[in-house]
N, C-alpha and C positions, 0 to 999 in steps of 0.2 A: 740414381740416374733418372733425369727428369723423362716421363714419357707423354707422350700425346693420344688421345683417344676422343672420340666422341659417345654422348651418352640421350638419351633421349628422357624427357621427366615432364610431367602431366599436371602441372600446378594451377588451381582456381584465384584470381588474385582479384578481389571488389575494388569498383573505381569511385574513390571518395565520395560519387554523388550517392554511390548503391549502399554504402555503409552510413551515409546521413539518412536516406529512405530508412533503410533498417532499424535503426534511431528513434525517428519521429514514427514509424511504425507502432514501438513497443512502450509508448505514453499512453497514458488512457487522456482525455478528453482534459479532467483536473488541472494536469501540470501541460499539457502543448500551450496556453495562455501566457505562461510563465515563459516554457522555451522559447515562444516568437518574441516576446520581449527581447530577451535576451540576444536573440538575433539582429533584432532592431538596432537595440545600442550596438551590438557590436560592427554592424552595418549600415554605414551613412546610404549607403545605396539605396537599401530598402525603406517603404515607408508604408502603412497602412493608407486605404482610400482605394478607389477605384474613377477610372473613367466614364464620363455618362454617355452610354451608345456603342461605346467600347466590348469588344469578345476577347475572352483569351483564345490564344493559340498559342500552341506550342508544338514543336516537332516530336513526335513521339520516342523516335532514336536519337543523339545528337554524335557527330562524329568528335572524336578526341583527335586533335591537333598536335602532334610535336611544336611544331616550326610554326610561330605566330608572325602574321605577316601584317602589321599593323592601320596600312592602307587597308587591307579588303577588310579587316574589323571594323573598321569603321564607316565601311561601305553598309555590309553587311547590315551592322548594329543599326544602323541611322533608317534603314531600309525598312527593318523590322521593328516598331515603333515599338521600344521600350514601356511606355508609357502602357500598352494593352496588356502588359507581363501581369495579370490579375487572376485571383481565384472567386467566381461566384458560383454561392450559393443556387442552387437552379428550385429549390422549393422551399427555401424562407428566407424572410429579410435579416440581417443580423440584428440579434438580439442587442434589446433596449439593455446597457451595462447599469448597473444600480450597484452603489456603494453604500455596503453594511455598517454602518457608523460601528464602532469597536469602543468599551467604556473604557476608563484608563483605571486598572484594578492592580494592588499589588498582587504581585505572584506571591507561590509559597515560600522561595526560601526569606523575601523581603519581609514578612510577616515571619522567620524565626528570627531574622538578625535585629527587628523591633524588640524582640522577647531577651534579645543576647545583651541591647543596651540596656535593659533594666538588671542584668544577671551581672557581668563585667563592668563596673566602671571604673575602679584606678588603674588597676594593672595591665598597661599596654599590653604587655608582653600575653598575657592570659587572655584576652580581647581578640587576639589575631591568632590565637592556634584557636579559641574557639568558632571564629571567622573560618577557619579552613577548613575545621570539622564539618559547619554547616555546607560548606562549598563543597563539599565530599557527599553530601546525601544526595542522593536519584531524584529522580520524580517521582517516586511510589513513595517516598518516606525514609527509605534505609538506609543506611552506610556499609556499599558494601565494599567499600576498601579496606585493606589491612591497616593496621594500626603502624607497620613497617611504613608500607609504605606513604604514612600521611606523614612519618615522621621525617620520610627523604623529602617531601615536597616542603615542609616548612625550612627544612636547612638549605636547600640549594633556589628555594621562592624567596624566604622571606627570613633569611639568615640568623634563622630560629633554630637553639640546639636545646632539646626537651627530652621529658625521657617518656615511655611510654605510659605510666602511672598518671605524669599527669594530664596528658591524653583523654587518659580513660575515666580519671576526677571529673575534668571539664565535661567526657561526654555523658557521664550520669546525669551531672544537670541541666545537658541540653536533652534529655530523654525525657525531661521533667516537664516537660515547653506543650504546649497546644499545638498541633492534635496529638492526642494521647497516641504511641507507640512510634513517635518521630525517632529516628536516630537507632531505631534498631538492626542488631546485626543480622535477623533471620526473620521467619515467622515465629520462631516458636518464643524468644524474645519481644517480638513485639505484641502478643497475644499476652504474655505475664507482663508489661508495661503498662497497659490496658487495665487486666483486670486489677492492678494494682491502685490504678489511679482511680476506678468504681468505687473499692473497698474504699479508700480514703475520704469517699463523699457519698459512701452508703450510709442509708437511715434504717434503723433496725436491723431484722435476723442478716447477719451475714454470714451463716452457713455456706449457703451456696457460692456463694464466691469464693470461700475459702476451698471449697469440694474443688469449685474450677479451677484455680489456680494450682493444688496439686496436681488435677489430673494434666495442664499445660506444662506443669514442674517436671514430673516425673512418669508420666504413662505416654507422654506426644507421640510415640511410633505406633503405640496400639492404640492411639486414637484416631491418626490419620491412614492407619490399618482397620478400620472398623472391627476391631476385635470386641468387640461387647461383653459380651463373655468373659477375657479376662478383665476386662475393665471394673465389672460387677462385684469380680469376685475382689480385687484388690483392694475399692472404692467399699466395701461392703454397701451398695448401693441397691435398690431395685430396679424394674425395669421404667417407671416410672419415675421415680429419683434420676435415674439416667439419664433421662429423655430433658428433665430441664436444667440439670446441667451444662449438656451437649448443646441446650437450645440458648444458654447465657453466653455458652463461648460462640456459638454461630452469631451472633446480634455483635459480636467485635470487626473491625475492620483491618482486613488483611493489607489493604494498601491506604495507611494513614493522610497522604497527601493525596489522594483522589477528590478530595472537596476542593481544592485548589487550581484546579485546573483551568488555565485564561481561556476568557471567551475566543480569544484566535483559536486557539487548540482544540475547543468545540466545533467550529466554524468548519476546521479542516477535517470533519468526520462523517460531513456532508458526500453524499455519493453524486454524480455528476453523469450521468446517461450519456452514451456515446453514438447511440443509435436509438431511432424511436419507431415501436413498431402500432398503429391505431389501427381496430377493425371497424372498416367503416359498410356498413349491412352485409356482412359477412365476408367482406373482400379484406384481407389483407394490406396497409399500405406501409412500406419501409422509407425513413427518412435518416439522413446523419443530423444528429444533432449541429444545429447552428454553427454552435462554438469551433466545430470541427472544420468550417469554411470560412475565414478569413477573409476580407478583403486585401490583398497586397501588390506593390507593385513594385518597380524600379521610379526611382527619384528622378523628377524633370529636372531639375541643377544637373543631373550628371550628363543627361542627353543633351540637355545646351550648351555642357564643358567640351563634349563630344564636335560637337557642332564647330563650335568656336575653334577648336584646335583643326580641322577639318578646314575651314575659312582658310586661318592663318598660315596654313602650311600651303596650301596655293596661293599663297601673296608670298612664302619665304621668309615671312615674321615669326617664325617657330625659334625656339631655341633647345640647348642639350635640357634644360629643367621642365621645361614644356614637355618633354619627348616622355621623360622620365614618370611626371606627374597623371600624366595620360596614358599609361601601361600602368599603374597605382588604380585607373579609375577602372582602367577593363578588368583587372582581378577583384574589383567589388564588386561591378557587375556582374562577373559571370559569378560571383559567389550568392549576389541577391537572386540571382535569375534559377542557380540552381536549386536554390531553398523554395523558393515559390514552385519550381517543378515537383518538388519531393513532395510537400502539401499537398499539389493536387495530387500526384501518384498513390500518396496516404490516404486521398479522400477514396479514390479509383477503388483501391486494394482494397480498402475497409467495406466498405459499401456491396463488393465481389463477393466478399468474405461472410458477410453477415447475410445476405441475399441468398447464397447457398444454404446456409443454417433455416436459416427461414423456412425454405422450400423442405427441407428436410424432414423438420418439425413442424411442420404449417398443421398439423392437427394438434400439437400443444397449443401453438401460439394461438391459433381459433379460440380453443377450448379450457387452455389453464389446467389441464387434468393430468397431472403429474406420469398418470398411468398411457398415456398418450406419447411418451418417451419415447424416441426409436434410439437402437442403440445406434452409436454413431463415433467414430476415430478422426482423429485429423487428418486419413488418409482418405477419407471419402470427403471430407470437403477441399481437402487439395486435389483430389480427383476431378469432383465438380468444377473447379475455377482451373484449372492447370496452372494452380501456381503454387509453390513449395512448399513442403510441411513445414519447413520452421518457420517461414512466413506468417501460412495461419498461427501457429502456435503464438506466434507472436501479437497477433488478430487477438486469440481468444483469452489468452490470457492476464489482461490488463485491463480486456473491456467490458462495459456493462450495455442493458440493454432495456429499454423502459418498454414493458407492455399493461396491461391492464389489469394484470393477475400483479402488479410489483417489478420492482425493478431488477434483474437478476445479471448476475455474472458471466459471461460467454462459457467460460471453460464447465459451470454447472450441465451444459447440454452434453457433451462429450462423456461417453461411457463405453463399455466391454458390453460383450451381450451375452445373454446365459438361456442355456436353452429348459423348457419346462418339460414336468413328465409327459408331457403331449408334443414335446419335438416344437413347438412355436418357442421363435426366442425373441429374449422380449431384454431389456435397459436393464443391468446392473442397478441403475438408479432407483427402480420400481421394487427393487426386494430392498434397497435402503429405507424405501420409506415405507415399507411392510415393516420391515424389524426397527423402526424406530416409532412406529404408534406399537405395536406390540410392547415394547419396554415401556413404552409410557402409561399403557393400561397397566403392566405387573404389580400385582401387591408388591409395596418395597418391603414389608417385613419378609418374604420369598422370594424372591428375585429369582427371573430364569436363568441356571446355567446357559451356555453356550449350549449344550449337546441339547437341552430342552430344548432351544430358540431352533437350532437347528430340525428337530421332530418339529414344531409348527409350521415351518415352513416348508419344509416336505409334505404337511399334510395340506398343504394349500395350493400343491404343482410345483412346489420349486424345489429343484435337485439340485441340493447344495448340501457340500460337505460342513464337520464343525469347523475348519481353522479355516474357511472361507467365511461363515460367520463370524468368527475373531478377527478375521481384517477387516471384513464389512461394518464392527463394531468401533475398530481404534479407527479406521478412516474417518466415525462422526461422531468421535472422542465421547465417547459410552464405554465408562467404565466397567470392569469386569462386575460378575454379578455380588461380591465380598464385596464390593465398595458404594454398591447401589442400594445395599440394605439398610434399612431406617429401625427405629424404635417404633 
C-alpha cells in the first residue's frame, strides 16, 4: 500500500564553481601553468593578456539563475565589459617565460633495444618476446611482472604462443646487457647480477667477490637484518674482513636504470615556490609567486558576436541558428568568467592562508631557528582566516614557501605540541630535530635503543614516553637501532 509522508534531510551540495575552486586550490604553483593551458584550449572564450587602464571587478557573490532570459544576458554582459574579466598581479610584473632547450637523448629502454639488435637477429619470432620483455622492465631497471603474465601479453598482443622457459632463455641474456643488474626480478637478483658481471672483469685476488656473492646467494635476510654476528660466524669472516665485504656490495646499484634518467625527468624535480616570503630590515614582506597570477580575460570576438547578435535582433535579422549559436557563446563565457573568478579566489585564499602562517611563526620566519616553532593545527589557522579546515589543508599541503633559510613545504610548520617538565609547551617539531642530531652524533657501532633516546631526552625537559619516541623515529624513517649499526 502506497503511503504519503513527508521527511525533512539536511544535505551540503558544492555548485560547480565551488568544486573548480577546490580543484585549483589543491595544485601547487608547478602544474596551475599546465591546468590554465588546458583551460585555454578547451575555452575559445578565454584568452591570456590584459587591458591597459583596465581593473578587474568582479561581484563577490554571484546569483544562480534557473530561468535564463537571453535579452537581459546580454544587457547585462555588454554592460559589464567583458574585456576587464582580468587577474593582476598587484606586486609583480609577470615573469619574463624562458624556455629550457631539452637535448634529444635516448631513454633507457631505447639504449637496451640497441643491445637487443646486436643479440637477436634472425629469428623474428625471438626478437619480439625479447622486445616485450624489455617493454616490461620499470624505470628502476627490473621486471616486475610475472613470467604468466608476459606470456598472456604476447598471445593476445602479438599472437605469440611461447612457453615460459623460453621467456626466461631470452631473459638471461637480456640480464647480460648494460647496466649491469638490468632485467632483475628483485634486489637480491640484481645485486648477484652485478657482482657476477665485476667477477667476469676482475683483475686479480677475487676473494672478495666471491665472499660477496655468497653472502647476496645465501645470507640476504641476515644481511639486510644487520645480523653481523651470524654473518661472521657463517662467513668465517672477521670484523674487518666483514666490513669490506659489506663495503663491495654497498658500491652496487640498487636501481640499475637510475643513470638513465631524461633530462625532462630532471627538469621535473625542480621545486617551484608558491609564496615568497623577504625580510626586508627586519619587517617581514609576503608576496604570491608571479606564476600564481595570470593575466586572463574573456575574448573580444565573443563580446562583438554578442554585440552583433544584440544589433540584429533589433533589426529582426536573427534567425533559429543565430539564437542557438549565441546560448553556445554565453555557456563559454560564463564558463571563461567563472575560471578567472576561481583564480582570483585561489589567489584571495592562498595569500589569507599563508599570511596567517606567517603571523604565527613570524619568529621562525625572522629567524630560521627551527627551535622558534610554535606548535600549530589547521584549526588555528582556520581560526585565523575563518575559512575551513579542509581548505587550508588543502593550502598547506601541496605548497611551498621560499624564504631565506630555503624553501620549505607548508604542512612542515603544522605540529602537536608537547608539554616540557617545566609545564612550557613547545612544537613536536623541535624534539624531532633534538632526536635526529642525537642519532646523528651516536657511535653506529652502539646505536641508542629507543628506551636510551627516550632517557636523553627526559634529561633535557622533555616528557616523552619510549613508543612516542618510536613514532617520532618511523615519522623521519630512522631505522630502529639493529639496523643503524655499522662495522
Amino acid at each position: 500500500m502506497l503511503k504519503q509522508n513527508l521527511s525533512q534531510k539536511m544535505l551540503q551540495k558544492l555548485s560547480p564553481q565551488q568544486i573548480q575552486l577546490m580543484k585549483l586550490l589543491q595544485i601547487p604553483t608547478a602544474t596551475l601553468e599546465q591546468r590554465i593551458k588546458e583551460e585555454l584550449e578547451a575555452n575559445p572564450a578565454l584568452e591570456e593578456g590584459q587591458e591597459v587602464g583596465e581593473e578587474f571587478e568582479q561581484e563577490e557573490v554571484e546569483k544562480e539563475q534557473e530561468d535564463f532570459e537571453l535579452e537581459e544576458y546580454l544587457e547585462e554582459y555588454i554592460e559589464d565589459d567583458p574585456s576587464s574579466y582580468r587577474v593582476k598581479s598587484e606586486r609583480h610584473q609577470a615573469e619574463e617565460e624562458k624556455t629550457i632547450p631539452i637535448a634529444v637523448e635516448d631513454t633507457f629502454h631505447d639504449h637496451l633495444e640497441t643491445q637487443l639488435g646486436m643479440l637477436v637477429q634472425d629469428d623474428e619470432e625471438d626478437f619480439q618476446i625479447a622486445l616485450q620483455i624489455i617493454g616490461s622492465i620499470d624505470e628502476d631497471g627490473y621486471l616486475r611482472r610475472d613470467t604468466a603474465a608476459i606470456l598472456d601479453d604476447l598471445m593476445f598482443a602479438q599472437n605469440i604462443i611461447t612457453t615460459e622457459e623460453k621467456v626466461l632463455s631470452l631473459l638471461a641474456k637480456i640480464q647480460q646487457f648494460d647496466p649491469p643488474g638490468v632485467g632483475a626480478r628483485d634486489l637480491q637478483e640484481c645485486l648477484q647480477i652485478q657482482l657476477r658481471h665485476k667477477f667476469r672483469f676482475a683483475n686479480g685476488n677475487r676473494k672478495l667477490l666471491d665472499c660477496a656473492y655468497k653472502l647476496v646467494s645465501e645470507y640476504f635476510a641476515e644481511f639486510t637484518k644487520k645480523h653481523y654476528s651470524k654473518l661472521k660466524k657463517q662467513l668465517a669472516l672477521s670484523d674487518e674482513e666483514l666490513k669490506d665485504v659489506i663495503d663491495e656490495i654497498l658500491k652496487l646499484n640498487p636501481k640499475p636504470a637510475s643513470g638513465y634518467s631524461t633530462q625532462r625527468q630532471k627538469t621535473n624535480n625542480y621545486v617551484i615556490p608558491d609564496f615568497i616570503i623577504v625580510n626586508r630590515d627586519g619587517e617581514l614582506e609576503l608576496t604570491l609567486n608571479s606564476r600564481n597570477a595570470p593575466e586572463l580575460r574573456v575574448n573580444d570576438q565573443y563580446r562583438d558576436m554578442l554585440l552583433n547578435y544584440r544589433y540584429n535582433k533589433e533589426r529582426r535579422k536573427t534567425t533559429r541558428e543565430d539564437k542557438q549559436a549565441i546560448i553556445f557563446i554565453k555557456q563559454k563565457i560564463d564558463s571563461a568568467k567563472w575560471f578567472i573568478d576561481a583564480i582570483r579566489k585561489r589567489q584571495h585564499t592562498m595569500y589569507k592562508t599563508m599570511y596567517a602562517i606567517l603571523q604565527f611563526q613570524y619568529d621562525f620566519f625572522l629567524t630560521g631557528d627551527q627551535r622558534r616553532l610554535k606548535p600549530m593545527i589547521l584549526k588555528d589557522i582556520a581560526d585565523l582566516t575563518g575559512l575551513d579546515i579542509s581548505t587550508v589543508s588543502r593550502v598547506a599541503n601541496s605548497k611551498f614557501v621560499q624564504t631565506e633559510f630555503g624553501t620549505k613545504r607548508l604542512k612542515e610548520f603544522f605540529s602537536e605540541s608537547l608539554q616540557t617538565q617545566d609545564g612550557e609547551e613547545v612544537s613536536t617539531l623541535e624534539v624531532k630535530n633534538i632526536l635526529t642530531d642525537i642519532i646523528e652524533e651516536e657511535n653506529k657501532r652502539k646505536p641508542y635503543s629507543d628506551e636510551k633516546l627516550k632517557d636523553m631526552l627526559r634529561k633535557r625537559g622533555y616528557n616523552i614516553a619510549r613508543r612516542t619516541v618510536a613514532k617520532y623515529r618511523e615519522q623521519l624513517n630512522i631505522p630502529v637501532a639493529r639496523l643503524r649499526k655499522e662495522l
